[in-house]
Every structure is written in C-alpha cells, then in structure tokens.
C-alpha positions as CSV (number, residue, x, y, z in Angstrom):
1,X,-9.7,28.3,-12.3
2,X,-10.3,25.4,-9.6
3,X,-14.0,26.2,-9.7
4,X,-14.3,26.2,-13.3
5,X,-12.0,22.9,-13.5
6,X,-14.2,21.3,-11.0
7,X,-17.6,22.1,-12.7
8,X,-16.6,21.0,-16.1
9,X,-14.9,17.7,-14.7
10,X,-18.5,17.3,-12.6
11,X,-20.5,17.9,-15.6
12,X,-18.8,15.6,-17.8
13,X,-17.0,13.1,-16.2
14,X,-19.8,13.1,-13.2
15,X,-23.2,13.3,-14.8
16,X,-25.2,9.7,-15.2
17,X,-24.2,8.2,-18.6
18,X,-27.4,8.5,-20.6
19,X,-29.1,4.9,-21.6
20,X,-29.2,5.9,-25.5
21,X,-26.2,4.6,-27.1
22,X,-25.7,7.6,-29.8
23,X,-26.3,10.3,-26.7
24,X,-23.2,8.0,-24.9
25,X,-21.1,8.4,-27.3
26,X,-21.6,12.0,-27.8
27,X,-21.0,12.3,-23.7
28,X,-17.7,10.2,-24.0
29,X,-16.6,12.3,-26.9
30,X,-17.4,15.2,-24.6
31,X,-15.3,13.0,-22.2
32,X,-12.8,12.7,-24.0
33,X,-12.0,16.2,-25.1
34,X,-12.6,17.4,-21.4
35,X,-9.4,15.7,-20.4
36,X,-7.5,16.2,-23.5
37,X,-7.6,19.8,-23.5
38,X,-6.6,20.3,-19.5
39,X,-3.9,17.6,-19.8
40,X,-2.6,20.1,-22.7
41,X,-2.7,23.2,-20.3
42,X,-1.5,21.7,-17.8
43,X,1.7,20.6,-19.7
44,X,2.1,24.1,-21.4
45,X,0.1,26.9,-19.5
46,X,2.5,29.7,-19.0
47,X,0.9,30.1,-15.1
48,X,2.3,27.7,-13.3
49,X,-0.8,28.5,-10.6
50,X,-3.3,27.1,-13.6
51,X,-0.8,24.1,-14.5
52,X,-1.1,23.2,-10.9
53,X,-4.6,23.6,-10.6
54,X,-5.1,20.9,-13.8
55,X,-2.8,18.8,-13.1
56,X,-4.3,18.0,-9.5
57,X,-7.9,18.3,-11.0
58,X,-6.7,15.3,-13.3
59,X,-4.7,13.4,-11.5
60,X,-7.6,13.4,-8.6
61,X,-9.9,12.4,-11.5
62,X,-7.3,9.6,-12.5
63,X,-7.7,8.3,-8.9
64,X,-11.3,8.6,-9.0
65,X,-11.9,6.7,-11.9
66,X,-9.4,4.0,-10.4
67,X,-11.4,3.3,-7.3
68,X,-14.1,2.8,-9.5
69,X,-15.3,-0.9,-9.1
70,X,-17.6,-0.4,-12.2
71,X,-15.6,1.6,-14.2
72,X,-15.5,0.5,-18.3
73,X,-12.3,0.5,-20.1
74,X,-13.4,3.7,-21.3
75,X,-13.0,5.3,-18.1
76,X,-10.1,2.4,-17.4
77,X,-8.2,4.1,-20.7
78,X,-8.6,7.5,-19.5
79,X,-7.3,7.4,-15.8
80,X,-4.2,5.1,-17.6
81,X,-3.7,7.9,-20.2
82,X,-3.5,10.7,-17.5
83,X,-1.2,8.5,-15.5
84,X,1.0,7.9,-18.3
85,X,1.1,11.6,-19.2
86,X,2.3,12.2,-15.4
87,X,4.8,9.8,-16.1
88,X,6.4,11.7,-19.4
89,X,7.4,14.3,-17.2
90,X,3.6,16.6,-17.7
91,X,3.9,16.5,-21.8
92,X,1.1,17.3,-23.6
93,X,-0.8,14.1,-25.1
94,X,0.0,14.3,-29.2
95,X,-3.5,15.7,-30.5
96,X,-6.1,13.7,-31.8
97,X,-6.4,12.8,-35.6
98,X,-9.9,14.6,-36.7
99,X,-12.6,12.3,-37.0
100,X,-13.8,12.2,-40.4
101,X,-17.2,14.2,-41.5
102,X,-20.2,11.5,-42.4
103,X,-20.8,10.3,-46.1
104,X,-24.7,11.1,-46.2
105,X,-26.5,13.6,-43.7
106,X,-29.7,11.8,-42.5
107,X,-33.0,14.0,-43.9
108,X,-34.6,14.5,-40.4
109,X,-32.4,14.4,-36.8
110,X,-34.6,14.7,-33.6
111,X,-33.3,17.4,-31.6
112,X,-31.7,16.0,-28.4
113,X,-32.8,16.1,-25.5
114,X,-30.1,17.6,-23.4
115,X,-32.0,18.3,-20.0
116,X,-31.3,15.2,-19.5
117,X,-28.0,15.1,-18.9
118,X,-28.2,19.1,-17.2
119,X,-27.0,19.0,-13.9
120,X,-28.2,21.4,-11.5
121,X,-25.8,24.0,-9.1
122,X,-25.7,21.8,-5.9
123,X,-24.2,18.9,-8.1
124,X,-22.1,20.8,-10.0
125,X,-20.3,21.5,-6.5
126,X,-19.6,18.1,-5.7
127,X,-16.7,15.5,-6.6
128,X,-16.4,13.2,-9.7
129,X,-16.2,10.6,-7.5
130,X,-18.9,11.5,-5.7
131,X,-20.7,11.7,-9.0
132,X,-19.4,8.6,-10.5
133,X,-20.8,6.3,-7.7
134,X,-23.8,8.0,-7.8
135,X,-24.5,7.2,-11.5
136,X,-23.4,3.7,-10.9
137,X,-25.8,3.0,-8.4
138,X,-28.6,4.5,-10.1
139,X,-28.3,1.9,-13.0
C-alpha cells in the first residue's frame, strides 16, 4: 500500500506542472482527486494498517507542500485542507459537487500529449518534496 501511495503522490503531486494552461488544470484536477480519495480512506478504511499508511502519506505531503517557498495557493489550499481534516478527528472531506458537463463539444480536440508529464521508475521512487523542488527549479 505504501509503495503504491508513494507512486501515485510522486506522479501527481511530484511531476513538473506542464506550461499549457488547459494540460494544468487537468493535472490539478488530477491533484485534487489524488488527495481527496486517500483522505477518504484514510478516515474510513476498515484496515487500520492502510488508514495509517494514508494518513502519514498525506500528512507528509501536507508538510511538503508547507516548506514549499513557491508553492501557489493551489498547493497552499491543499496542505491547509489535509491539515484541517487531521484536525476533525481523521473525517472524511464532504465529497465534491460534480462539475457540470460542457454546453457545446468542440469539432476537433488534439490528442494530448501525455509523455510529457510520464515520469519514469527512478522518479517515481523519490519524495514529493523531492519532486516538488525539482519542478520549481526547472521553471
């Protein structure tokens, strides 16, 4: 579970934000439900060995994002919503409202490109944080 916890919080939380602002929002989406759906788990998992696993996985991730002198209120909002959730005694965050389905479909969508935000094995392995000033200094 800690492996699998750690790769997905790598992948998503510690990849390099792409420079395309519809791609960015799609990753913070992705963002997004990556910590909504562990901080649900690790309110209401009947293991107590996977509750523990998430809740140190976000909490670390919480302290991570912190740290981070360049962190955006984006990241700012999710470290305070994982705190606050710690504070509430581990209850699960209410779930989102659906966002609603677009008026008009465009005719033509360019497939994205998602190799670039693929990460390879060896940096799937390391931290967020590790991750996250990485991406910052590359900008």
């Amino acid at each position: 579970m800690g492996e699998v916890t750690d790769g997905l919080i790598a992948a998503t939380w510690g990849t390099a934000g792409p420079d395309d602002g519809a791609r960015r929002q799609v990753l913070r989406a992705v963002q997004r439900v990556t910590l909504e759906r562990p901080l649900e788990q690790a309110a209401s998992h009947p293991v107590g060995q996977v509750r523990a696993i998430l809740t140190d996985r976000l909490l670390s991730l919480a302290a991570c994002l912190e740290r981070d002198p360049d962190a955006g209120a984006f990241e700012r909002l999710a470290a305070a919503d994982i705190r606050r959730w710690a504070r509430r005694g581990m209850r699960a965050l209410p779930p989102p409202a659906a966002p609603e389905a677009p008026r008009r479909q465009p005719d033509r969508v360019a497939a994205p490109a998602y190799h670039s935000m693929a990460l390879d094995a060896s940096r799937m392995a390391q931290s967020p944080c590790v991750e996250l000033r990485r991406r910052r200094r590359a900008r």
